[in-house]
N, C-alpha and C positions, 0 to 999 in steps of 0.2 A: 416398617419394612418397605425399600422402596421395592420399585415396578422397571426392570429394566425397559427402555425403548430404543424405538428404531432410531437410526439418524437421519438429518436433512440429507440431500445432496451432496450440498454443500461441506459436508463433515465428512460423508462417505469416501468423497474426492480425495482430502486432505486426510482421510486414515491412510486410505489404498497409498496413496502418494507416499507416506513415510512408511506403509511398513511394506509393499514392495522394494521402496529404495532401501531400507535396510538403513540408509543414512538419516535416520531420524533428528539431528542436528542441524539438520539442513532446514527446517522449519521452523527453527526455534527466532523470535523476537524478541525486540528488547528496545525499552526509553528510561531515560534518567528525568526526573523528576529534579532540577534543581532549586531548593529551597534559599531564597534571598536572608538568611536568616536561621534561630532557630526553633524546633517543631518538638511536640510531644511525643513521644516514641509510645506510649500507653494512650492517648487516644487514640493515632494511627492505627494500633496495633486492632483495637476495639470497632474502627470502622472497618478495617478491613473482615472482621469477625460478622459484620452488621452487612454487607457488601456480599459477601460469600454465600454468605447461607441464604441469600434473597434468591438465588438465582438455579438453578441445576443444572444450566450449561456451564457454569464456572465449576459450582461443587458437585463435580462429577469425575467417573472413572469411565475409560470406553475399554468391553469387554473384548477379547479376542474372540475372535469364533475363526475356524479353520475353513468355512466356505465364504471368507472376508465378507460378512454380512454380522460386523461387530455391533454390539448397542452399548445406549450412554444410562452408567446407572448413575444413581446421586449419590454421591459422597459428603457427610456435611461435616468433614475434618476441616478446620480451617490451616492454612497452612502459617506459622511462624516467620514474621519478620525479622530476619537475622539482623543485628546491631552490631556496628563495628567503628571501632572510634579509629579516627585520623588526625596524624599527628600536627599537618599544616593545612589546611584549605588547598585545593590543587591549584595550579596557575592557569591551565588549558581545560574546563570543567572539561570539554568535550569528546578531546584524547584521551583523559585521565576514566572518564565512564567507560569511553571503549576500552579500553586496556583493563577495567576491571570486569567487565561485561565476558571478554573474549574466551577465558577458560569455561565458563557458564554457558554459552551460547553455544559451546562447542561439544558440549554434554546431551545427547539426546535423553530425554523421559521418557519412562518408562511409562505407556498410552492406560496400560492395565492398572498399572498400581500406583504412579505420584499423582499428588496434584498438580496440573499441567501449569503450573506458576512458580516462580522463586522470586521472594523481593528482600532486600536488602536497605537496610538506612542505616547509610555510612556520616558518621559525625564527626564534621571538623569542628576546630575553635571558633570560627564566625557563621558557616550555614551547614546544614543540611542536603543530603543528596538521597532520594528513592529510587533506587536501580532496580527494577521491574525485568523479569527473564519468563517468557510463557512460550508454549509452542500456539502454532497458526491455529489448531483447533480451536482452542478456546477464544483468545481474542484476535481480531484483523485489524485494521490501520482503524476504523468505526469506533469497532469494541475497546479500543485502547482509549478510544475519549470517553464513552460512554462508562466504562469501571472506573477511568480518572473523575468522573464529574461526578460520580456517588459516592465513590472516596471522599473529596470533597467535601460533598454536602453532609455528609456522615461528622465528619472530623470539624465541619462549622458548627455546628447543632452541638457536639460534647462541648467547644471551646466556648460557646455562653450558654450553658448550663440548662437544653435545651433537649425534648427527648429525641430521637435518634429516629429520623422521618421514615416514612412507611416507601419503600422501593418499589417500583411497579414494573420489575422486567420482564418480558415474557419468557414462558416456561417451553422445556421441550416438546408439550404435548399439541401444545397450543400454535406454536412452528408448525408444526409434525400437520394439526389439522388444516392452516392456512394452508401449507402447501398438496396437500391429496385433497382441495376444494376443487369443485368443478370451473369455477372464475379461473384460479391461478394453473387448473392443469393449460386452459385453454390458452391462456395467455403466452401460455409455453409451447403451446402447438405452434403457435402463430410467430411465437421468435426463432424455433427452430426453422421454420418453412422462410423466415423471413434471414435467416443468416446463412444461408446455405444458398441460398439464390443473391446475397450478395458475393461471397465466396466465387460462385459460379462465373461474375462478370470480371471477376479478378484476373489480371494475367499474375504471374512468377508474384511472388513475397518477398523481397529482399531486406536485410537487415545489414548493421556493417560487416557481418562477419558472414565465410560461407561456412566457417567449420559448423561441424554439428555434434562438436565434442560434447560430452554428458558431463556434468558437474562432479570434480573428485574432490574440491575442496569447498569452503563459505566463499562467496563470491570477494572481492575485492573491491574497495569503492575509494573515487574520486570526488572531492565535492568542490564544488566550484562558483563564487556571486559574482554577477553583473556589477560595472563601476555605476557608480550612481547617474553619473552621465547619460551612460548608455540608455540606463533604466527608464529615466527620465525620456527619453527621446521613444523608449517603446512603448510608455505609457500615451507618449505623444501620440503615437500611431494610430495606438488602439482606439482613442477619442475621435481620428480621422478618419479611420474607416469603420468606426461605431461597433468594436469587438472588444477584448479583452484582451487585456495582456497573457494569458494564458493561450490563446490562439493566435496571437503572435508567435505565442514560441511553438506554438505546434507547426506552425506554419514554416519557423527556420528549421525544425528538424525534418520534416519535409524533404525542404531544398536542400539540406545537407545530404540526403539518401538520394535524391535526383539525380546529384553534383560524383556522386560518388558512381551511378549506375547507370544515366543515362535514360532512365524509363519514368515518363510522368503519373505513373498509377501508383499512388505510393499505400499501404498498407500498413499503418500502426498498429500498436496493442494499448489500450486506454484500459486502466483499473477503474471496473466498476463497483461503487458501493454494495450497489446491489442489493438495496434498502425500498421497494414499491408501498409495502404495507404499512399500514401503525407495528402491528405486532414486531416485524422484524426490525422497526427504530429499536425496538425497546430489547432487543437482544445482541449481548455483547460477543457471541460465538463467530465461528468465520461463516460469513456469506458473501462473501466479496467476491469479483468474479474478471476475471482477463477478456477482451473482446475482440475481435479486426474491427481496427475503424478505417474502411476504404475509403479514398480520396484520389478523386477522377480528376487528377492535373492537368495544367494542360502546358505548351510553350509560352505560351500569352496570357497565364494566368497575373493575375498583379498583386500585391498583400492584400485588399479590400476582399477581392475574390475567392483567398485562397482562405483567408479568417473567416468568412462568410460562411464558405464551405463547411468549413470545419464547426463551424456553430449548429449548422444544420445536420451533419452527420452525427453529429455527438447528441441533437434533441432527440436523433433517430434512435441509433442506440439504446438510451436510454430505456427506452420502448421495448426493449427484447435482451435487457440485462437479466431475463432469472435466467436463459437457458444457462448449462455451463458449459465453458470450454474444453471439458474434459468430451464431453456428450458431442459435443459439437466436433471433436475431434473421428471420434468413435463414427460419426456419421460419414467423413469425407472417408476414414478406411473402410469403411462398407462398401463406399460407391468406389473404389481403386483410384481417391484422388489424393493429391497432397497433403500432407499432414500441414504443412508449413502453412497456416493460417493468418500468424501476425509478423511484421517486424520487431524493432525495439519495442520495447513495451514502457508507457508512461504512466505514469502516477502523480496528475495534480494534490497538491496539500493544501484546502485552502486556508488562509489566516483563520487562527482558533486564539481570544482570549485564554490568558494565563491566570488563573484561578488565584485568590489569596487565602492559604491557611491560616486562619487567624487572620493576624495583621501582616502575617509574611505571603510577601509575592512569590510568584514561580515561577520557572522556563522552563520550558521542553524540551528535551534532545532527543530526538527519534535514530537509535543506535543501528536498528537492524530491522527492517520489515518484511524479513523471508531472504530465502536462494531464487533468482532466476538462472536458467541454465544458457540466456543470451545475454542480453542486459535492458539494465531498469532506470530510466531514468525519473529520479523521485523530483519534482519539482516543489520548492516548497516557496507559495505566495505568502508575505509576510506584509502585509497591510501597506504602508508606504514604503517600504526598504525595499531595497532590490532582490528579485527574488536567489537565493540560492539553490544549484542542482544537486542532488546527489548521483553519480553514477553507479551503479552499482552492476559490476563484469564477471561473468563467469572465466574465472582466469585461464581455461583451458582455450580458450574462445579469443582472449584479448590480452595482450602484456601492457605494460604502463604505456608505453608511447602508443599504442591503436587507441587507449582511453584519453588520452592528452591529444590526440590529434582530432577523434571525434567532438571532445567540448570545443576543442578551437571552432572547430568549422561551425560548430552550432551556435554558439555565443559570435560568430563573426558573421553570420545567417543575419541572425535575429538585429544584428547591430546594423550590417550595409542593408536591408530592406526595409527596417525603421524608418529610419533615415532619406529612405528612397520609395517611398510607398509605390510608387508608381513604374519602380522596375519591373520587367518581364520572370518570371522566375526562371526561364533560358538564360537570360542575362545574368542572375544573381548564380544561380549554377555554375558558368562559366567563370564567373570570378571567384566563386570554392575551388574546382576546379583546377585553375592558375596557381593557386596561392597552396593548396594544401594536397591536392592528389598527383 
């Protein structure tokens, strides 16, 4: 018999968030699993049997309660991998997942009664595809590798005849205690106290959009890669002013918001892991968490300066990721200040090896990572290739061409100050500006 408990935060958030919105499809994600080859559909079936039941924030139901003070009980139903044969190998794996993904995604779960996952292994004549559909509760962008690499290691262990490794995730209770520790409250004292007094030195938040439309439908997404050229040149960069090509690109999104506004304080939203502990590595539930990462610009800032920056705001961060942003909201309407905390909101991915089942390789297609109700830029660093974006727009907010005119400016950001390290970001503004506003 289990023991109902309380939830994280982190869970709490993301209940109130879907069953306030009523739009509980709005939280649903989703990756394709593409299999170079093909795969046992009966040992999959059997790790994911071995994978579930390790854990009781996956095998679990969260109860309703009317004073929204729901708990997570365990559930150890494993849920069935649906099998569905295909008549050709798709051409476009990646259209062809999203097209099959989208009537699913579009389905909210039921938080009390399913299990908060659906997967699917669609069989064509040459490989394999594992289309994975869970709401945010259970897993976040983390938890989506972490249940993949124990799949995995489950399904290596059956395929040479091997017994089926002991998982070491941690449980709700054991969350439940790190976080009501007297360490992790305080450390939460100290990032509230400490992001609210960044807040404070904030002017305005500006994003591309001023609307403040409320999401009616799944966001809409653009995706967009760097030519190899370019790529090249901003790796270039990053070696010259000794940052990373990920702050490079923070840096042209930046000047794209500058270029558009006119005000050098710029105001991101950076997705944090929101992983400090051992215990929380080892749990696949949502604890991720959205942040303001300010950035005190200035006219004469140069690339060197502004990556710098940005390296050092984001070690900051780091430092004050458990508060949430929901809490953090809650606080500025107490004190009668602005809700409007971040801008766009971004999301590094960084390169992750692709696991081999057996002797088959894999890729990853990451379909859906949640609704924002502005937009998300997903960035996904991919070892030597150039990176690709995903946009992802609240379409109430943005119609295609505001999404197509935002990438230009960012990708033409990130391209003329490469290039030019040693531009003023006045200058680089100026010529977004000309060219695109």
């Amino acid at each position: 018999m289990h023991t109902p408990l309380p939830l994280t935060d982190s869970q709490h958030a993301m209940w109130l968030l879907d069953t306030i919105s009523g739009r509980g499809e709005l939280f649903n994600v989703a990756e394709c699993l593409e299999f170079k080859g093909k795969i046992s559909a009966s040992w999959l079936q059997q790790s994911l049997q071995h994978v579930w039941q390790a854990s009781d924030t996956l095998a679990c139901r969260f109860i309703r309660s009317d004073d929204y003070t729901p708990q997570l009980l365990a559930n150890d139903t494993v849920p069935d991998i649906i099998s569905q044969e295909l008549a050709s190998d798709p051409e476009d794996v990646l259209t062809f997942a999203q097209n099959f993904a989208k009537p699913h995604l579009a389905t909210p779960f039921d938080l009390s009664k399913d299990a908060l996952i659906k997967l699917f292994l669609l069989r064509a004549p040459e490989q394999d595809y594992l289309l994975i559909v869970a709401h945010h509760l259970l897993l976040d962008g983390y938890g989506f590798g972490l249940f993949s690499q124990s799949l995995n290691r489950c399904y290596n262990a059956l395929s040479k005849g091997k017994p089926l490794p002991k998982l070491r995730f941690t449980q709700q209770q054991q969350l439940l205690d790190l976080h009501n520790s007297e360490p992790f409250l305080a450390k939460q004292k100290q990032a509230k106290e400490t992001l609210n007094q960044w807040l404070d030195e904030v002017p305005e938040v500006n994003s591309y959009s001023a609307s403040k439309a409320d999401v009616a439908e799944p966001n809409k997404r653009l995706t967009a890669t760097f030519e190899q050229s370019i790529w090249h040149t901003i790796q270039s960069a990053a070696q010259v002013t000794s940052t990373t090509s990920s702050e490079i690109l923070l840096a042209a999104i930046a000047a794209s918001l500058v270029a558009q506004h006119q005000q050098y304080h710029v105001t991101l939203g950076l997705v944090m892991m929101n992983r400090q502990a051992v215990p929380e590595l080892s749990c696949p539930c949502v604890q991720s968490n959205v942040l303001p990462l300010p950035l005190a610009l200035t006219p004469n800032t140069d690339l060197s300066t502004a990556a710098t920056l940005i390296n050092s705001q984001i070690k900051a961060l780091k430092k004050v990721q458990s508060y949430r942003v929901e809490s953090l909201k809650r606080d500025r309407q107490k004190q009668g200040k602005s809700l409007s905390i971040i801008g766009p909101t971004v999301n590094l991915l960084p390169f992750a090896n692709a696991p081999k089942y057996g002797s088959v390789e894999t890729i990853s297609h990451i379909l859906s990572a949640g609704t924002t109700d502005d937009i998300m830029l997903q960035i996904h660093l991919l070892a030597d290739k150039p990176a690709t974006v995903d946009f992802d727009c609240n379409v109430a907010r943005y119609d295609d061409t505001d999404t197509q005119n935002i990438q230009a400016r960012i990708f033409s950001a990130a391209k003329i100050w490469a290039s030019q390290p040693k531009l003023m970001l006045s200058e680089v503004a100026e010529i977004l500006r000309q060219k695109y506003l």
